[in-house]
Backbone as CSV, one residue per row, in Angstrom:
resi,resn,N_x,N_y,N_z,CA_x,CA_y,CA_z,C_x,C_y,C_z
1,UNK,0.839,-1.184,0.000,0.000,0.000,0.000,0.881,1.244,0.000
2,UNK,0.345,2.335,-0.584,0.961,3.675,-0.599,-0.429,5.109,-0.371
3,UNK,0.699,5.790,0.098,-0.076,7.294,0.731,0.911,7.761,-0.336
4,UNK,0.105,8.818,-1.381,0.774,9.636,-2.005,0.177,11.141,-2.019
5,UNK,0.937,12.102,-1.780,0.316,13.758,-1.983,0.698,14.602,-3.059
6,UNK,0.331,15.034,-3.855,0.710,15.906,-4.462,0.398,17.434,-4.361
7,UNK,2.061,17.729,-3.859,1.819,19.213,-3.070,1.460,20.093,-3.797
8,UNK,1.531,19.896,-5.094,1.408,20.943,-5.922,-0.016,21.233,-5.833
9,UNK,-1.107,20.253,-5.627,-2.255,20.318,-5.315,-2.898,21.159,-4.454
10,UNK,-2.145,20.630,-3.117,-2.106,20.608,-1.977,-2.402,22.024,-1.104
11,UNK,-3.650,22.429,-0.741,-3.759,23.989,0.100,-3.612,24.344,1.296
12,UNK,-3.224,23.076,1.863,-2.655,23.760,3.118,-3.863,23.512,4.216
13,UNK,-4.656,22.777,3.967,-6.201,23.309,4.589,-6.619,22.674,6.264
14,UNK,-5.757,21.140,6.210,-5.670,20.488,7.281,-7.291,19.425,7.296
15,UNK,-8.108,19.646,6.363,-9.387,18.734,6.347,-8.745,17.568,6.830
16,UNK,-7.358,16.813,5.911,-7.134,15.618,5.858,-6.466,15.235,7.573
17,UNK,-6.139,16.282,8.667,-5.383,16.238,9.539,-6.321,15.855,10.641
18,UNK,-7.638,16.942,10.811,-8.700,16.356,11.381,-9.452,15.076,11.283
19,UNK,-9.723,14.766,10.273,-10.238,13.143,10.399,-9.676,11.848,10.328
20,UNK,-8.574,11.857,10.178,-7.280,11.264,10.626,-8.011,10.412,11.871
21,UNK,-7.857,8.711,11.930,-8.181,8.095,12.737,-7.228,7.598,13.905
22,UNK,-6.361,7.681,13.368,-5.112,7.245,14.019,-4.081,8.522,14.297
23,UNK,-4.287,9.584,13.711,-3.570,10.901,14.179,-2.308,10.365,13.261
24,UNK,-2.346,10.373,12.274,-1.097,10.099,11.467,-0.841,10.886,10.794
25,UNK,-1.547,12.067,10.476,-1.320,13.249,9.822,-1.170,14.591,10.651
26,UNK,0.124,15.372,10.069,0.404,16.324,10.448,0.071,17.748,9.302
27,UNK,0.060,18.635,10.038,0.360,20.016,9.122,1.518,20.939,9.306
28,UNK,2.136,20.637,8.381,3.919,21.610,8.732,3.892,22.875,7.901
29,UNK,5.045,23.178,7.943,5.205,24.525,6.837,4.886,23.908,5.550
30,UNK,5.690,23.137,5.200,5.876,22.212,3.897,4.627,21.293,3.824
31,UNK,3.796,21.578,4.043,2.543,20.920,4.138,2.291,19.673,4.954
32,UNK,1.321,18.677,4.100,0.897,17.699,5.229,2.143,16.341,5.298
33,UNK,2.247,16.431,6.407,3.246,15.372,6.768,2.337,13.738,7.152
34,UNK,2.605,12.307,6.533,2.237,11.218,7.262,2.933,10.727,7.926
35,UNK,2.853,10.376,9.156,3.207,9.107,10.220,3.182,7.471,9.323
36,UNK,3.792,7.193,8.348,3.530,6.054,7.774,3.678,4.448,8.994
37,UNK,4.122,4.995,10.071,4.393,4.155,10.846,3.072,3.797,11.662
38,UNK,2.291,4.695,11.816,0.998,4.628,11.920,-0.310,4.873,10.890
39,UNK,0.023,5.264,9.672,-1.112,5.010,9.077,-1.956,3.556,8.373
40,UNK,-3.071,3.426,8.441,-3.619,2.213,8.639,-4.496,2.014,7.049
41,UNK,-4.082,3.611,6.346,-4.390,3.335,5.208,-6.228,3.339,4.461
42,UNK,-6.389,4.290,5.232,-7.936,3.754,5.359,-8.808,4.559,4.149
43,UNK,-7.766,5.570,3.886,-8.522,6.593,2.727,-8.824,7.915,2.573
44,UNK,-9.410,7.888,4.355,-10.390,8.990,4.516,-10.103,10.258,4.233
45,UNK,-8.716,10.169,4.114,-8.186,11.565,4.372,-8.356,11.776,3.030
46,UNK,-7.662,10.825,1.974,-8.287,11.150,0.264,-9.530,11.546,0.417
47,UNK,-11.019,10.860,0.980,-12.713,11.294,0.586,-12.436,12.979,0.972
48,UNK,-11.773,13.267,1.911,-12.151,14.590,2.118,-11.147,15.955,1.992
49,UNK,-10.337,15.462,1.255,-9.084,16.453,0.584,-10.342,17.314,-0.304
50,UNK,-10.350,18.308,-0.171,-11.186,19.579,-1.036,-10.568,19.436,-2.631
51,UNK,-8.993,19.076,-2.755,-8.533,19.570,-4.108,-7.741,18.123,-4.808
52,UNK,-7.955,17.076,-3.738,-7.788,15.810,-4.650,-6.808,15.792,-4.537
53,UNK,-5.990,16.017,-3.512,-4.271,15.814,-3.409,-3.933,14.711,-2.652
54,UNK,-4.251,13.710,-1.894,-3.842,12.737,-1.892,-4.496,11.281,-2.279
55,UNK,-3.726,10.982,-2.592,-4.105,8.812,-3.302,-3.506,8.102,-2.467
56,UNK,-4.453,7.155,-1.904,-4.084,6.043,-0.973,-4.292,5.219,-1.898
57,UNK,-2.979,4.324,-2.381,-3.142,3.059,-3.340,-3.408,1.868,-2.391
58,UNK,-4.106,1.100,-2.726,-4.232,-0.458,-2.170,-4.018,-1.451,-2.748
């Protein structure tokens, strides 16, 4: 499995940081950071990205 972002997308907005089940997402300067050590891969954070910047492959 893969978490991919594309920052270029990417606004900064934190949607994907809040619903985060496991708290595996951060918001930095450089945008959103994953905890891959804890992410469980679940998606959600893709359903609710506003601009379609990240793909969770399965």
């Amino acid at each position: 499995m893969k978490w991919k972002i594309d920052r270029e997308k990417c606004i900064k907005c934190g949607a994907c940081v809040g619903v985060c089940p496991v708290m595996s997402l951060e918001l930095k300067d450089e945008g959103i950071v994953n905890d891959l050590k804890k992410c469980i891969f679940c998606g959600v954070c893709e359903k609710v990205c506003p601009v379609g910047a990240i793909k969770v492959e399965r």
